[in-house]
C-alpha positions as semicolon CSV with decimal commas, in nm:
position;residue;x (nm);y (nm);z (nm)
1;X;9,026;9,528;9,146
2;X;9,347;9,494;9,252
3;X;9,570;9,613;9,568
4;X;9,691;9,878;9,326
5;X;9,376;9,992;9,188
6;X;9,289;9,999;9,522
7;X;9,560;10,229;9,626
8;X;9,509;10,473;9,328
9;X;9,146;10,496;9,396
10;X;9,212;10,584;9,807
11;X;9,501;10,786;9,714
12;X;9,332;11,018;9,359
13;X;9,509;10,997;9,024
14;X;9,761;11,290;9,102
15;X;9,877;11,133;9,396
16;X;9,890;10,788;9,305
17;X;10,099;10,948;8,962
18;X;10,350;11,079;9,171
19;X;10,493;10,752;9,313
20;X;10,558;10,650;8,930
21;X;10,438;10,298;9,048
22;X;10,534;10,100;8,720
23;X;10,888;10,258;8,752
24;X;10,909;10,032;9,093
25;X;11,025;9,659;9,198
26;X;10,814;9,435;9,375
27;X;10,978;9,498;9,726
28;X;10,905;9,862;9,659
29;X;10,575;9,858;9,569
30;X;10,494;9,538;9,848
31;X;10,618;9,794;10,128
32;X;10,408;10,091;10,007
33;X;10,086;9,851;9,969
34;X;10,183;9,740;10,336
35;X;10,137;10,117;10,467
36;X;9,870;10,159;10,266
37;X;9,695;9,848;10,453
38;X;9,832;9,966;10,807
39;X;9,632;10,296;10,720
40;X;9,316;10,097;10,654
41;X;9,324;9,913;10,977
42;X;9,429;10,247;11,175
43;X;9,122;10,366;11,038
44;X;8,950;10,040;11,189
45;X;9,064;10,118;11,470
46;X;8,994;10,497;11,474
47;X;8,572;10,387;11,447
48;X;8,631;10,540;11,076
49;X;8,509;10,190;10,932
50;X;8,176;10,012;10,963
51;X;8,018;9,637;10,926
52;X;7,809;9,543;10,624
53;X;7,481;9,497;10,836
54;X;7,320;9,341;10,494
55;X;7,341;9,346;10,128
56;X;7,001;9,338;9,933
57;X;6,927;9,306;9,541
58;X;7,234;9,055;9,442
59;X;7,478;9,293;9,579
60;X;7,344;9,650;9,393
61;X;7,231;9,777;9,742
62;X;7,483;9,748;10,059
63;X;7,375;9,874;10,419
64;X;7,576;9,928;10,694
65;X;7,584;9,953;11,017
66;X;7,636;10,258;11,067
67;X;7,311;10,371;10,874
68;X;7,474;10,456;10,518
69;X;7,323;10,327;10,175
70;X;7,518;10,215;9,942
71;X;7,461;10,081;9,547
72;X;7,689;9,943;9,310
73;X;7,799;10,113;9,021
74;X;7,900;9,813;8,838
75;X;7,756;9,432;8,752
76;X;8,099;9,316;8,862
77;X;8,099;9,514;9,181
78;X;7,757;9,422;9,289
79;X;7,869;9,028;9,286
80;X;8,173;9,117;9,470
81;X;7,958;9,316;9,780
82;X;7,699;9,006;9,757
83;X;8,029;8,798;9,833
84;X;8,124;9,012;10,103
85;X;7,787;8,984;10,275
86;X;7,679;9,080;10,582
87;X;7,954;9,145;10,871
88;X;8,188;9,218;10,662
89;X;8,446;9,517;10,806
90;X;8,459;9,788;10,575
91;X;8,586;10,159;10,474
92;X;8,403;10,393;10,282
93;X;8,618;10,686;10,117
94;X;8,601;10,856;9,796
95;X;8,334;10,676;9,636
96;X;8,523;10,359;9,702
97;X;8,377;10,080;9,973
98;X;8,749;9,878;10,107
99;X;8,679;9,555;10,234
100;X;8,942;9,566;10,556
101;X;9,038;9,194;10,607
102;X;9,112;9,090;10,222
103;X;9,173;9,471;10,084
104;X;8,945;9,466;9,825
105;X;8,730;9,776;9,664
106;X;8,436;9,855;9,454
107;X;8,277;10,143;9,362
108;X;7,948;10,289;9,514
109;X;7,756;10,584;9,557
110;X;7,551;10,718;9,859
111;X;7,174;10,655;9,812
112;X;6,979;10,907;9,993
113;X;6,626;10,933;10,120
């Protein structure tokens, strides 16, 4: 997933429509991807994110530290959280897990008891 898909996924497809993102040059779209990784980190810093406190079952289920379950909704996905691995500083929003420090993304949804 890109920085992009990333973006459209954090921001919903009405949203993410409205900047008419192909219709934009590079230095346009590199300063609204900056903002958009400012807002991650404020959200860091805000104790909105959590740490990956381990990933089981190749990367289908994530746990964090904060006490959430998390699985993979795609193959692809689940080898991207097993790279991740444990410690890794991450945002959940949206059905979307954002890996802070290389702005990455996959898709999840909350396992519950």
């Amino acid at each position: 997933m890109t920085e992009a898909d990333a973006l459209a996924a954090y921001l919903g497809p009405d949203l993410f429509a409205r900047l008419a993102w192909r219709d934009l040059n590079d230095e346009q779209r590199e300063a609204i991807l900056s903002v958009f990784r400012l807002g991650l980190n404020a959200g860091a810093q805000s104790g909105a994110v959590c740490a990956i406190d381990s990933v089981l079952a190749r990367g289908r289920v994530v746990l964090c530290e904060d006490g959430t379950r998390w699985t993979a909704r795609e193959a692809c996905d689940a080898e991207l959280l097993e790279d991740w691995g444990e410690g890794a500083l991450v945002a959940i929003h949206r059905g979307f897990i954002y890996r802070l420090d290389e702005y990455e993304a996959v898709e999840v949804e909350e396992l519950r008891a």
